[in-house]
N, C-alpha and C positions, 0 to 999 in steps of 0.2 A: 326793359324788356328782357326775357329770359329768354334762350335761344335753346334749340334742340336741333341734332346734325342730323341733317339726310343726307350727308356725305357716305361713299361706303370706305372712307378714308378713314382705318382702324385703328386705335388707340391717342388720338389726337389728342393733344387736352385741352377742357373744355372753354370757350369764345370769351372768356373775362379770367382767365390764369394769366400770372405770367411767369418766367421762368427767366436765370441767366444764362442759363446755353439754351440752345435751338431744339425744342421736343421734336418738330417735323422740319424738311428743309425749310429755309425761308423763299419766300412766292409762291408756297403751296394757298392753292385756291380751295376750298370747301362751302357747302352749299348749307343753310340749317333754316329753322321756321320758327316762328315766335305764334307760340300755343293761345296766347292773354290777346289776338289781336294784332300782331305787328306783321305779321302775314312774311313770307319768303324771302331770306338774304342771303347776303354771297360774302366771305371774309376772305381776307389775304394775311398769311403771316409775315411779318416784318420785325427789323431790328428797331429800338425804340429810340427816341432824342431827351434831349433833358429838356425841361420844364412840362413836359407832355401831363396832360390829364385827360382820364376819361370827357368824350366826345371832343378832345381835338382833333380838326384837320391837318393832316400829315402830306404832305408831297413824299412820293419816293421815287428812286432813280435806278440803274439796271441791275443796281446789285442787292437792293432790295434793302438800303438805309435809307431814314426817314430823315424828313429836317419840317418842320413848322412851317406850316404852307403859311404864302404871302404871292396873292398874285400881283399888288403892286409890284414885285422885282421882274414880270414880265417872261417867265423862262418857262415853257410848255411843260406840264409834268403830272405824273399820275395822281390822283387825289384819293385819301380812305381817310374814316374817320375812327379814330382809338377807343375801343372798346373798355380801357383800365390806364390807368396812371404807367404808361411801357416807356419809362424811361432810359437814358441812352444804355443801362447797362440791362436792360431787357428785352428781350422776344414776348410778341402776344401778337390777339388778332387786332384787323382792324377793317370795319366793315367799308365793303363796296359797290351794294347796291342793297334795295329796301329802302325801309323806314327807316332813316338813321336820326339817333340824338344827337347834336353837337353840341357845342359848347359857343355861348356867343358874347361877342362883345355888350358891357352892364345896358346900353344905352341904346343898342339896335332893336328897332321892332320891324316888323314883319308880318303882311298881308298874304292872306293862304295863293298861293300859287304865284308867288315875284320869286323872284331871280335874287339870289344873295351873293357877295364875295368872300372872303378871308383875306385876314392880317393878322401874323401871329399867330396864326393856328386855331383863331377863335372869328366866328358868322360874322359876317356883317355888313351892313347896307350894299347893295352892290353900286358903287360908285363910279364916276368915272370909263362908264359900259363895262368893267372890268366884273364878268361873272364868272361863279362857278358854271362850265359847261356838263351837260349830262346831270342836273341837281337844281332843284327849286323846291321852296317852303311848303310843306304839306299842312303846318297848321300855321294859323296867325299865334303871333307873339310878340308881350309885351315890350317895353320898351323901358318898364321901370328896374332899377338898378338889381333887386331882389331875383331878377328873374333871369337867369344865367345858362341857359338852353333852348333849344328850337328844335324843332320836329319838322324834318326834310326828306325830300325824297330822293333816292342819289341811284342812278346807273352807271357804275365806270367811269367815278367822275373825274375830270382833268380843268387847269386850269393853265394860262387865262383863257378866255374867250372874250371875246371883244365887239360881237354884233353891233 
């Protein structure tokens, strides 16, 4: 997806850069729209973690560092997913509501509208009731090893939830 800002937040740079200092402060929220189809999102800037790749889920905490979401560990926390490879010595966006791509475990598949979790920062079955909350699969996805993404739908999302 290619994004375009309808922020009137000025000089930003654009939702797949990254940078090693901070272009806008970090938690800055901005709004932009995917023109191909992906319809209205919302990004948040943050500091990045290592091993990250574009469409991992990130947890981050008041200060606006990331760590590789894992709701097995059980600790309430915000959820966005990485727009670009924003490793620990980088700032980029990372989206937090719309259509988002993640990044998912080789072997999870996924029925359009189920409930998924994360481990390691990468989709997967929601196990154990442990879901993403504010976030469920917008397209079915396979489960063969080749296919290393899914298409979700995320509001502000947080995790665990435990319904």
């Amino acid at each position: 997806m290619t994004y375009r800002s309808d922020s009137e937040y000025v000089g930003h740079p654009p939702i797949t850069d990254l940078s090693t200092s901070a272009k806008v402060p970090v938690g800055t929220i901005i709004k932009a729209h995917d023109d191909d189809g992906g319809g209205a999102a919302e990004f948040i800037y943050l500091q990045g973690v290592a091993s990250t790749i574009a469409g991992s889920i990130v947890e981050y905490n008041s200060s606006y560092q990331t760590g590789l979401a894992n709701l097995a560990a059980g600790v309430p926390s915000p959820l966005a997913v990485a727009m670009a490879a924003c490793t620990a010595s980088y700032y980029g966006w990372y989206q937090i509501a719309g259509e988002a791509t993640v990044a998912k475990a080789s072997g999870a598949s996924y029925a359009a509208d189920a409930a998924f979790g994360v481990s390691a920062g990468l989709a997967i079955a929601a196990a154990s009731t442990l879901r993403v909350a504010n976030g469920v699969v917008n397209t079915a996805a396979s489960g063969a090893s080749a296919v290393v993404e899914a298409t979700v739908m995320i509001n502000r999302p947080a995790g665990p939830s435990s319904d």
